[in-house]
C-alpha positions as CSV (number, residue, x, y, z in Angstrom):
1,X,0.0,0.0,0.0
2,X,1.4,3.7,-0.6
3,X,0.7,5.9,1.9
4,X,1.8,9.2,-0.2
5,X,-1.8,10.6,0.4
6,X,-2.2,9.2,4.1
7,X,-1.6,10.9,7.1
8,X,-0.3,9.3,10.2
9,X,-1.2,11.2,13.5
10,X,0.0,10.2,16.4
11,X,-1.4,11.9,19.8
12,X,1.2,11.6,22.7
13,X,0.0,13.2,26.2
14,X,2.9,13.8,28.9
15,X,1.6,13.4,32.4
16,X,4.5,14.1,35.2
17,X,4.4,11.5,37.4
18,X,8.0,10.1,38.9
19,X,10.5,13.0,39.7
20,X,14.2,12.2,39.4
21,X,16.8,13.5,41.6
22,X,19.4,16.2,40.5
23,X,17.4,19.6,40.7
24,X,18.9,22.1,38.2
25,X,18.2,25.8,37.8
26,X,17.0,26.9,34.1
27,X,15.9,30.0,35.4
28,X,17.2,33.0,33.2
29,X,17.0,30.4,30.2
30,X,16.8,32.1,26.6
31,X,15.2,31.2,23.2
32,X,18.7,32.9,21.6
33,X,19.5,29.5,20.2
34,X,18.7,28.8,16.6
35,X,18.6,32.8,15.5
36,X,21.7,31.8,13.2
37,X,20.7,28.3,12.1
38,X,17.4,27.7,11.7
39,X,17.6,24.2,10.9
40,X,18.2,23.2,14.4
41,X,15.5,26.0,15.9
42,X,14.6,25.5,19.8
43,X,11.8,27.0,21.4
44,X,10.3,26.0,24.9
45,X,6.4,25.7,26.5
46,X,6.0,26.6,30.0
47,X,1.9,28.2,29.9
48,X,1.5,26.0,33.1
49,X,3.3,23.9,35.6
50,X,5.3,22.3,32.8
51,X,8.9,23.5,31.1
52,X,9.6,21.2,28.1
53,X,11.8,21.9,25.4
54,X,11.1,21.0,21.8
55,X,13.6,21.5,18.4
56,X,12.5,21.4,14.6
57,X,15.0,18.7,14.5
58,X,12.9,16.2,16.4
59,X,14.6,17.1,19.5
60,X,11.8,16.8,22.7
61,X,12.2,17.7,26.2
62,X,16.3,18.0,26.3
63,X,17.4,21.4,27.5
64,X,19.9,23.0,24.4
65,X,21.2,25.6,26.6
66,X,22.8,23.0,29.6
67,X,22.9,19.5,27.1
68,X,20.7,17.9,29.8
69,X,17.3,17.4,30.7
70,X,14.9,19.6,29.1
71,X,11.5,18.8,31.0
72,X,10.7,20.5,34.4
73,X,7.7,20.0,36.6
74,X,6.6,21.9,39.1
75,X,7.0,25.4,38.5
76,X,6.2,26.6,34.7
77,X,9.2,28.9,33.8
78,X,10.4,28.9,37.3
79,X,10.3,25.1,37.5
80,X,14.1,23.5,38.6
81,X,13.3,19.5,38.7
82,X,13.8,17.5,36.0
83,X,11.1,15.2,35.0
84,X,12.5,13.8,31.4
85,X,15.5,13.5,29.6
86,X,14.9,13.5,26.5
87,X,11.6,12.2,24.1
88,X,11.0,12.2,20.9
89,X,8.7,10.1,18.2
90,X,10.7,6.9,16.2
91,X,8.8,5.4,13.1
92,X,10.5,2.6,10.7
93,X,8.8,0.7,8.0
94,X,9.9,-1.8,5.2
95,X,11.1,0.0,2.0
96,X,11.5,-3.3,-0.5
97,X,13.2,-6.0,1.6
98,X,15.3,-2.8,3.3
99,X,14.1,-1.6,6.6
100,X,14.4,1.9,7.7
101,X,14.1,3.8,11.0
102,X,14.7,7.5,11.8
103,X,13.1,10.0,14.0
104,X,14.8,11.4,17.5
105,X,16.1,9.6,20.8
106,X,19.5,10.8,21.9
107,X,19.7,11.5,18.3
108,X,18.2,13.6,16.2
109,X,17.3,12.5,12.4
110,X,15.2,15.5,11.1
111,X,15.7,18.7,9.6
112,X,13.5,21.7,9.5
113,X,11.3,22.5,6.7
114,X,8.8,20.7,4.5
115,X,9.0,18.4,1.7
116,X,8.5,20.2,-1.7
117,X,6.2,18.7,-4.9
118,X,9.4,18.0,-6.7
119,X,10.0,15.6,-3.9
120,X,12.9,17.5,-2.8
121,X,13.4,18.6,0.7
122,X,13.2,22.6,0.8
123,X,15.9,24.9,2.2
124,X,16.0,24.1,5.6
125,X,17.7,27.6,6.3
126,X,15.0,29.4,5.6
127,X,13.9,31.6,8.4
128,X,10.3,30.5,7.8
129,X,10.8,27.0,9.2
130,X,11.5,28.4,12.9
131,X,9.7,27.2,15.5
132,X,6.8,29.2,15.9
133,X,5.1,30.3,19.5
134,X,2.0,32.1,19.9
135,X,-0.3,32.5,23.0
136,X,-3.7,33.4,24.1
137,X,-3.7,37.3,25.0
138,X,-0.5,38.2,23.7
139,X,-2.1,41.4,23.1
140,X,-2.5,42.3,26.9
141,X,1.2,42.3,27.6
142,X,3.6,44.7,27.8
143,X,5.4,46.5,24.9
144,X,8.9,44.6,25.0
145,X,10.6,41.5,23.2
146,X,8.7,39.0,24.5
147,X,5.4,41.0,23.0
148,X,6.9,41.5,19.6
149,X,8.1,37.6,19.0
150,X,4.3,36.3,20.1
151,X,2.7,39.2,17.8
152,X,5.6,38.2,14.8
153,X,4.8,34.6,15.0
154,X,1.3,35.3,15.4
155,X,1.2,37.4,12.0
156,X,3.2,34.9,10.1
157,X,1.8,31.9,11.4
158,X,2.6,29.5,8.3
159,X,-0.5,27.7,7.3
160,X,0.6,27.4,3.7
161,X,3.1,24.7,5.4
162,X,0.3,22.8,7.5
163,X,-0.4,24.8,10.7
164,X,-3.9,24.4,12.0
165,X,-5.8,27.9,11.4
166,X,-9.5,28.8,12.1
167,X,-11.6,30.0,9.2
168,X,-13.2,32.7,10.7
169,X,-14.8,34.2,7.3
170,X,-16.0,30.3,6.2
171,X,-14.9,30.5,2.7
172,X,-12.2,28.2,3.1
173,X,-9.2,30.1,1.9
174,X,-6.9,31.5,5.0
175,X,-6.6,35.1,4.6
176,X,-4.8,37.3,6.7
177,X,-5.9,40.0,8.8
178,X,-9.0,37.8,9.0
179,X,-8.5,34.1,9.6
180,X,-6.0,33.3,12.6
181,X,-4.1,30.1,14.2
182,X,-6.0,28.0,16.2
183,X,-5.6,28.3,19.7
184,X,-5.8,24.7,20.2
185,X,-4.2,25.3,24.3
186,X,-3.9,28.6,25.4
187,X,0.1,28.2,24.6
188,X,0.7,26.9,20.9
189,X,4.2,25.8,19.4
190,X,4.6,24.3,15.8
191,X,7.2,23.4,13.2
192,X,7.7,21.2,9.8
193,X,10.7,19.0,9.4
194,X,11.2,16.1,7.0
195,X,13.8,13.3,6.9
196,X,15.6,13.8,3.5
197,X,19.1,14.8,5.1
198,X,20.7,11.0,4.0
199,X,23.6,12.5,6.5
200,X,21.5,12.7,9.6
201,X,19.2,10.0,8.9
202,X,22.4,7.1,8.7
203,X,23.9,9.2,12.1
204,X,20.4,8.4,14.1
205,X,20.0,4.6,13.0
206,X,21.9,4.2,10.2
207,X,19.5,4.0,7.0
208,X,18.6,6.3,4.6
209,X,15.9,8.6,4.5
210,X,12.2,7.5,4.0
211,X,10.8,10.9,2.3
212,X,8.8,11.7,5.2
213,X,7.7,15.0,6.3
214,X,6.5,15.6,9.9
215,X,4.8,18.8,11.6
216,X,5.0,18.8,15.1
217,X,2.4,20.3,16.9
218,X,2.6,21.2,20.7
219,X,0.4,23.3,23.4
220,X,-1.0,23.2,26.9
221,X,-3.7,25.2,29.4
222,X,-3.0,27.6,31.4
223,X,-4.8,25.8,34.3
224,X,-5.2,24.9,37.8
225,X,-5.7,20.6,38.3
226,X,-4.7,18.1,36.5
227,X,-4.7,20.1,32.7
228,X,-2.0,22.2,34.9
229,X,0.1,18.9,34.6
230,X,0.0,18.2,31.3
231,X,2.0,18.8,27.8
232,X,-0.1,17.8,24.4
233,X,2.4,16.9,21.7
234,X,0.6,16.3,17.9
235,X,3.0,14.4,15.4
236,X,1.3,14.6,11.4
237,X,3.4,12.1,9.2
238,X,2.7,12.7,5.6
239,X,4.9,10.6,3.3
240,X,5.9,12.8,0.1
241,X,8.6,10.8,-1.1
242,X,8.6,8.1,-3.9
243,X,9.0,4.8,-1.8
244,X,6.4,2.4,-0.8
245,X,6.2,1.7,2.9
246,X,4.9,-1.5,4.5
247,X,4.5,-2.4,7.9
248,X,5.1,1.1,9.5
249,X,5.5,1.2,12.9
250,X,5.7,4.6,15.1
């Protein structure tokens, strides 16, 4: 069966349970990575009592800035116990009698951007494939940096790539200035990657690429009980390349 035109989503709900020793401040963190290189882009969500890092690259809950763990609980942005390591989503399927495997562990196999028509893997350079971060009432805060990357990301929210939208005129066609991203939580991160980079792909398990493209979706409320607790992470696998895959596997 090809599965160029099917869509694999895969739902993954974090709830912090077991804390691990070893508390470590990542107060006065920063978003500066990834400014430079936007294929390796890391942003963080901390809306509630969560702090989880996540990178276009497939990178999930490892802290960029320390090379350690990169999910806190309790605290939100203040939070200095580490819950996780590191996550991250691993598919493999049969191409002919060959199997493949890529995705992100310790490792990371993706790079940003999405798959093009041609089949080719577009620039994943290209400032557009950032990670971006909007959240409810962005409006309400003060003028400052903080203010300007929610109302930037906000503006340029890509749904020509795949991010969720609302369609707030009903004629199906996102136009800006009218339609906006959908607030799914009341904190919203999402990115595009795709497994074409042969280099990265053999460094994670050693096989080549699949033609895969995966958009990464991740949010969480900004409430008291057990939503409080929780991280939402969204995976969309859409396979845009050539090959057949058979008995796929996330």
């Amino acid at each position: 069966m090809k599965f160029n035109k099917i869509i694999f989503g895969f739902i993954a709900l974090i709830v912090v349970g077991l804390i691990f020793s070893g508390a470590r401040d990542v107060r006065n963190k920063s978003e500066r990575l990834g400014k430079i290189n936007k294929n390796d882009d890391t942003k963080f969500i901390a809306i509630n009592e969560c702090l989880m890092w996540i990178g276009n690259n497939g990178m999930g809950s490892h802290n960029p800035i320390s090379d350690d763990s990169g999910f806190y609980w309790p605290g939100g942005e203040n939070a200095t116990i580490p819950a996780i390591f590191a996550d991250g989503l691993i598919w493999g399927a049969k191409v002919g009698r060959e199997i493949r495997v890529n995705g992100a562990t310790y490792r990371y196999g993706l790079q940003a951007g999405k798959i093009l028509e041609s089949g080719l893997a577009d620039n994943p350079q290209d400032p557009r494939y950032r990670i971006y971060k909007i959240r409810k009432g962005w409006e309400s805060l003060p003028p400052g940096e903080q203010r300007d990357k929610f109302e930037t990301d906000y503006n340029e929210w890509p749904v020509e790539d795949g991010a969720p939208w609302v369609d707030v005129d009903g004629d199906n066609v996102f136009t800006r200035g009218i339609d906006e991203p959908d607030f799914v939580g009341d904190e919203v991160l999402w990115c595009v990657s795709n497994d074409l980079d042969a280099a990265r792909s053999t460094f994670t398990y050693g096989t080549l690429p699949m033609g895969l493209e995966q958009q990464t979706l991740v949010f969480a409320f900004q409430r008291t009980g057990d939503l409080g607790d929780m991280v939402f992470k969204n995976y969309k696998l859409i396979n845009k390349g050539t090959a057949t895959l058979r008995d796929m596997y996330l």
